[in-house]
C-alpha positions as CSV (number, residue, x, y, z in Angstrom):
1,X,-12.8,31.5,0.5
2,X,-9.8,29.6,2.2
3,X,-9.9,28.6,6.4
4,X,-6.4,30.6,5.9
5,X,-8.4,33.6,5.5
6,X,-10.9,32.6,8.2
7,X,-7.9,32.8,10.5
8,X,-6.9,35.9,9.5
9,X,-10.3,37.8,9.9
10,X,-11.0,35.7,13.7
11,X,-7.3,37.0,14.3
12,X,-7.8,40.9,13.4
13,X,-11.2,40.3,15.8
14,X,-9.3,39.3,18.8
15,X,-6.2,41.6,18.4
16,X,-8.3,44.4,16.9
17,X,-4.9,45.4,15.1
18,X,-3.7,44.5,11.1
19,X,-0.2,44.4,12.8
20,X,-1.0,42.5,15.9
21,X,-3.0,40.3,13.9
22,X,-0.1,39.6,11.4
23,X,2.3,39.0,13.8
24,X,0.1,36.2,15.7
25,X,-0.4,35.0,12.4
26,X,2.9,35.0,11.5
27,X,2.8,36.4,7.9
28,X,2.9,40.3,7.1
29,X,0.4,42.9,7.6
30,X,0.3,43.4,3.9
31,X,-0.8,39.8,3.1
32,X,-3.3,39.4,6.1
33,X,-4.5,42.8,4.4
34,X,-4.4,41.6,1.2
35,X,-5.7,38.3,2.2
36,X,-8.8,39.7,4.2
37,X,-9.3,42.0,1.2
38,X,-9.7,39.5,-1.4
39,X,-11.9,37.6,0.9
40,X,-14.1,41.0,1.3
41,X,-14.3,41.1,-2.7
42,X,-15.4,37.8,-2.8
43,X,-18.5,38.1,-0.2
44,X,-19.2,41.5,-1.6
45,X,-18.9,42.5,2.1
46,X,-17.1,45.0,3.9
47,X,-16.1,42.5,7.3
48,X,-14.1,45.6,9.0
49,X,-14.3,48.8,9.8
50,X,-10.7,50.4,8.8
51,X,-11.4,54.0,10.3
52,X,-12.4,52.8,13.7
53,X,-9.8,52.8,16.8
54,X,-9.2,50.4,17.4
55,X,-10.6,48.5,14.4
56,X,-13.4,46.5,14.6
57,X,-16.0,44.5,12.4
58,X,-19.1,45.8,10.7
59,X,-22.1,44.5,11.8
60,X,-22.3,41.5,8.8
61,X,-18.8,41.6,9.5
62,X,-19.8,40.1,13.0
63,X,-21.9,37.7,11.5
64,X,-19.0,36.3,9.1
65,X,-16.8,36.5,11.8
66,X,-19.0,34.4,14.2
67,X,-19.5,31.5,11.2
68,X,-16.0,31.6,10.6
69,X,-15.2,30.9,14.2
70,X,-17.7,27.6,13.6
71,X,-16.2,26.6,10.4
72,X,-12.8,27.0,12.0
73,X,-13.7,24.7,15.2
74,X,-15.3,21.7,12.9
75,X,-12.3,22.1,10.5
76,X,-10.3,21.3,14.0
77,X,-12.5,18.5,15.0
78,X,-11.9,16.9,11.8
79,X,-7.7,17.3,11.9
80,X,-8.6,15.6,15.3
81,X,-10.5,12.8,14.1
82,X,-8.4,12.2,11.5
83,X,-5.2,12.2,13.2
84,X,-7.2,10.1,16.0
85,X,-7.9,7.6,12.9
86,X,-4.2,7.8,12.2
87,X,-3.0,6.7,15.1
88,X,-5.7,4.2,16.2
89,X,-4.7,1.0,16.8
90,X,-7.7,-1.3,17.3
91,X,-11.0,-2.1,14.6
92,X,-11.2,-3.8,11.7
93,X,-9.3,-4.4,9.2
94,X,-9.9,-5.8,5.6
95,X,-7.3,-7.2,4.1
96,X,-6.7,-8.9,0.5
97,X,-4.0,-11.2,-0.1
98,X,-2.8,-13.2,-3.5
99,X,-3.2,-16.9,-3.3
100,X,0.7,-17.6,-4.4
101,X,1.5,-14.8,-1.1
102,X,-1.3,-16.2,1.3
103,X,0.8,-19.8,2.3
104,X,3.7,-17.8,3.4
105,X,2.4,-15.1,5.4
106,X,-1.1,-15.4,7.2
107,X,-0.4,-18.3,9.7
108,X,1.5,-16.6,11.1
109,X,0.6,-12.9,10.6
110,X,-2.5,-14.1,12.1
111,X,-0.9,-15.4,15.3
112,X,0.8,-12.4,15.6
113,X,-1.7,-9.9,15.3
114,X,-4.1,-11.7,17.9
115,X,-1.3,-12.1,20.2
116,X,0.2,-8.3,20.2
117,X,-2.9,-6.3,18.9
118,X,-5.8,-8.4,20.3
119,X,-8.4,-5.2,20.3
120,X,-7.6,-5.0,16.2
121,X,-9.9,-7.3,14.4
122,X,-8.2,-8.8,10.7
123,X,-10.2,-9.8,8.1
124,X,-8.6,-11.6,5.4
125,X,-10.0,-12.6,1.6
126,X,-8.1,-14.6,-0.7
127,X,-8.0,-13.7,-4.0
128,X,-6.7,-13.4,-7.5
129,X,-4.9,-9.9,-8.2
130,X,-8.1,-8.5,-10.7
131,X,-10.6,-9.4,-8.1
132,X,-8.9,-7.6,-4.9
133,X,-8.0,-4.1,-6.7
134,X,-12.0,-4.1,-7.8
135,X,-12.3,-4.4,-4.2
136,X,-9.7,-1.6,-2.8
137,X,-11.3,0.7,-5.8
138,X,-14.3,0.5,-4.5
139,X,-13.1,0.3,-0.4
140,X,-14.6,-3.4,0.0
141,X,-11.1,-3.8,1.0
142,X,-8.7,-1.5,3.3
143,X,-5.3,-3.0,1.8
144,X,-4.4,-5.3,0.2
145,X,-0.4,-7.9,0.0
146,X,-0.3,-7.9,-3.9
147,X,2.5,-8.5,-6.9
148,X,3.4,-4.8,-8.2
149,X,3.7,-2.9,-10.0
150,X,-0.3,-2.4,-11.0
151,X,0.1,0.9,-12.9
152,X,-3.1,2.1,-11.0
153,X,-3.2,5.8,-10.2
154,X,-6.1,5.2,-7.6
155,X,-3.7,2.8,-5.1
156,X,-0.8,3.7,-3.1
157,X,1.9,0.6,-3.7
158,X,4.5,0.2,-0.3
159,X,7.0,-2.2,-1.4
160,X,7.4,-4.4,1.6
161,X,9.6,-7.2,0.2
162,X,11.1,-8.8,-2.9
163,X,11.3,-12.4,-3.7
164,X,12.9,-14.4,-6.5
165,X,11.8,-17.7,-8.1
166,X,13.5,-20.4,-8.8
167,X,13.2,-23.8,-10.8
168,X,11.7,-27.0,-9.2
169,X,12.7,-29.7,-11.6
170,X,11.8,-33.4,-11.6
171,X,15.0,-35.9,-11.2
172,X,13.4,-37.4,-14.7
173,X,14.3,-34.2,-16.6
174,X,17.1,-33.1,-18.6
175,X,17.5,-30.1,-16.7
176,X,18.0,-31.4,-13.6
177,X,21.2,-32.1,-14.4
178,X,22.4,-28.3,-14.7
179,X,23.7,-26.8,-11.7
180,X,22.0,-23.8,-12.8
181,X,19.3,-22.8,-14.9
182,X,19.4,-20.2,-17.7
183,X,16.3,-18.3,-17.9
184,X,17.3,-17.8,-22.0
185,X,17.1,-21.5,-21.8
186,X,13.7,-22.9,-20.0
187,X,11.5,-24.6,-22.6
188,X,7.6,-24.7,-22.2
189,X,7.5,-28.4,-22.4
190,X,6.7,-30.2,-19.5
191,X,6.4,-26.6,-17.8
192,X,3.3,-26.8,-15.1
193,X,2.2,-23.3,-14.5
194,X,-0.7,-21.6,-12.4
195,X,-4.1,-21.4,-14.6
196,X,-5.4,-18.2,-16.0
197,X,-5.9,-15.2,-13.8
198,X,-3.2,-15.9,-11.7
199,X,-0.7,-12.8,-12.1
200,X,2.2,-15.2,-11.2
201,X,1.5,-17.4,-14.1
202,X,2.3,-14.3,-16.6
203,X,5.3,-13.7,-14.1
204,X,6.3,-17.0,-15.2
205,X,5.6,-17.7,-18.5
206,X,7.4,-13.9,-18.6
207,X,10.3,-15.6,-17.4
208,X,10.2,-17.9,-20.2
209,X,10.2,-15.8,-23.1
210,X,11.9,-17.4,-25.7
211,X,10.6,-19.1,-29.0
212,X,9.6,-22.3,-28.5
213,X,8.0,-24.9,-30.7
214,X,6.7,-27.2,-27.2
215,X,3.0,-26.4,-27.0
216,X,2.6,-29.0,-24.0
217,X,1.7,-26.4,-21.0
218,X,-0.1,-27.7,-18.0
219,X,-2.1,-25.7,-15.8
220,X,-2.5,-26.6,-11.7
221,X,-4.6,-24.6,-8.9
222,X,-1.7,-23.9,-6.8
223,X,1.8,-24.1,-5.9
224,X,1.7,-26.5,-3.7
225,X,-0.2,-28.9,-6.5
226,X,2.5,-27.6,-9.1
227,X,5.4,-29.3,-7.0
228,X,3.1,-32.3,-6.0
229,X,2.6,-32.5,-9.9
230,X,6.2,-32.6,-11.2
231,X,7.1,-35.2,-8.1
232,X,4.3,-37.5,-9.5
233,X,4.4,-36.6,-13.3
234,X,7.9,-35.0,-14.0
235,X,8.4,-32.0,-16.1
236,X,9.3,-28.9,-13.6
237,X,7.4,-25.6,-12.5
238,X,9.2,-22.2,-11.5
239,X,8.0,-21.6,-7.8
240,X,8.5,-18.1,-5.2
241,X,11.5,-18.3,-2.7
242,X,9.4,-18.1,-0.1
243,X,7.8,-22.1,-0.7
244,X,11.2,-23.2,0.0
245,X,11.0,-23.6,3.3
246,X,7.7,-25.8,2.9
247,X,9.4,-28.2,1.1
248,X,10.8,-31.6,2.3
249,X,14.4,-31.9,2.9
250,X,14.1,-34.5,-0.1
251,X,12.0,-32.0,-2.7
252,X,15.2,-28.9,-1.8
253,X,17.1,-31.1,-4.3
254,X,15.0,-30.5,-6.6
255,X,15.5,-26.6,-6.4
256,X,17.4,-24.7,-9.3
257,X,18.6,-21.4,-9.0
258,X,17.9,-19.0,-12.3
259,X,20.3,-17.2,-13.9
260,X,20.3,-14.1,-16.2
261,X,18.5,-12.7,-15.3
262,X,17.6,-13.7,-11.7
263,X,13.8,-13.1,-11.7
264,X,12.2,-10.8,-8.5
265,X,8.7,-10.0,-7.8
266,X,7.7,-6.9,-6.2
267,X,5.7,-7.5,-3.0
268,X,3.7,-4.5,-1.7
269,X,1.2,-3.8,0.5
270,X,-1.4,-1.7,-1.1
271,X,-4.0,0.9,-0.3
272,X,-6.7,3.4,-1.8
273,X,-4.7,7.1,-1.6
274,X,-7.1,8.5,0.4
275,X,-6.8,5.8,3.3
276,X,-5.8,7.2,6.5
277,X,-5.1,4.9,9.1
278,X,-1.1,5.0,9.0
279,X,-0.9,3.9,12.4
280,X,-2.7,0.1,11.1
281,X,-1.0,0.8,8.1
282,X,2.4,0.4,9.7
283,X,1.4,-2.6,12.2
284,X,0.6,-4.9,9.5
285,X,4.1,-3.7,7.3
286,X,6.1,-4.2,10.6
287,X,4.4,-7.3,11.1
288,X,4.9,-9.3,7.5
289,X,8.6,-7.6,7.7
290,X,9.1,-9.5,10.6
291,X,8.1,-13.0,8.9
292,X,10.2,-12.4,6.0
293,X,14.3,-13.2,5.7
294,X,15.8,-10.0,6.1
295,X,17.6,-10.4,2.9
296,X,13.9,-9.5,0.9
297,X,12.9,-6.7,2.8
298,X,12.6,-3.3,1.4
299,X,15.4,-1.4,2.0
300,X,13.4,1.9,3.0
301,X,11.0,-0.3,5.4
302,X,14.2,-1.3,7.5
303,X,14.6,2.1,8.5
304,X,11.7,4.1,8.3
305,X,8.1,4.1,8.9
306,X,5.2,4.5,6.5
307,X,4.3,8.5,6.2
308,X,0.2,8.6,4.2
């Protein structure tokens, strides 16, 4: 039992006519016939009478007729309320963001959303990448701006923009010396990374994927603490493009590109797949676009908008 073939029986019901009915309908009078049919086999119920003129419905036909008229109104309702939900612009929203993302794009983000969208609430947790998906899995969470990919079936992954890393190196080291840094050639000693659980350490120590015989790695809480680290202590850290620009004039300097190859990370914004509200969905996209160098944005995002 399909609404399709709830249409078709309210249709023969106004039009009293297989061909009238199919031409409203806009199919042919064979399927509506064969539609109704199967729909007939499946009730074990005779809906029309064929030898009347002008046909018309038995009297359970009536009855099925008259539910289906229901069942087609509420199925309606609810394309209403969904598209309504679609293209609703004010609420709540719950959103998860990475701690090594978080620096870069909620100051602002948040002044932005207040001053353009002040009927839309946003709710922000900080977290590491493990805890948020538990969250969006289980809709504690209604997005979420995470490193992909995740290789989750259950969430939707919008690439929004893509940064690369480079080296921050102490003036004390032997590498700061290179113009360059090759990422073949980036020991682990003296390397200050994120601590466990944080999916840009593993982007990181990705990066440096050599053989090594160092096994001095040092752990900090957060980027910021990395570069204050390797300004106090020496030894570098491998830090997003984005923390750049919250670096002293002084600590640029200390900036290496990386070289072959130049590592990216993926930066989406991601959602359950059964989330709805495209309308939010595209106001907080449009609006971390806008804080981003144009250079990182998705491609796609500069010219279209999101489609759930």
């Amino acid at each position: 039992m399909t609404l399709q073939q709830m249409e078709y029986i309210v249709a023969v019901d106004k039009h009293r006519h297989f061909v009238r009915a199919s031409e409203a309908c806009g199919i042919t009078q064979s399927t509506l016939s064969s539609m109704i049919q199967k729909l007939e086999q499946e009730l074990d119920t005779q809906i029309f009478d064929r030898n009347a003129h002008p046909v018309c419905p038995t009297i359970a036909g009536e009855k099925i007729i008259a539910q289906a008229k229901v069942v087609l109104f509420n199925a309606a309702q609810l394309k209403e309320m969904v598209l309504s939900e679609r293209l609703q612009q004010t609420g709540e929203v719950k959103l998860g963001v990475i701690p090594t993302v978080a620096p870069y794009i909620l100051p602002q983000l948040f002044n932005n959303i207040y001053n353009k969208y002040p009927k839309l609430v946003l709710r922000v947790s900080e977290a590491r990448t493990s805890t948020i998906i538990s969250k969006l899995e289980c809709a504690e969470l209604d997005m979420a701006l995470l490193a992909t990919p995740l290789n989750n079936d259950a969430l939707l992954e919008i690439p929004i923009y893509y940064e690369k890393f480079v080296a921050y190196i102490s003036p004390t080291e032997p590498l700061y010396r290179q113009p360059t840094i090759e990422s073949s050639h980036m020991p682990t000693e003296h390397l200050w990374v994120l601590q466990e659980g944080h999916c840009l350490r593993n982007q990181v120590m990705n990066i440096c994927h050599h053989e090594s015989g160092y096994s001095a790695i040092y752990e900090a809480g957060s980027i910021d603490t990395l570069v204050k680290i390797v300004d106090t202590n020496g030894g570098y850290t491998v830090i997003p493009e984005l923390h750049i620009d919250l670096l002293t004039e002084a600590q640029r300097q200390n900036i290496r590109e990386i070289e072959n190859p130049n590592p990216v990370r993926e930066i989406s914004l991601v959602v359950r797949r059964d989330y709805v509200r495209e309308k939010i969905l595209n106001i907080l996209a449009t609006n971390i676009k806008e804080l981003i160098p144009e250079h990182m944005v998705d491609a796609r995002l500069k010219k279209f908008a999101i489609k759930l």
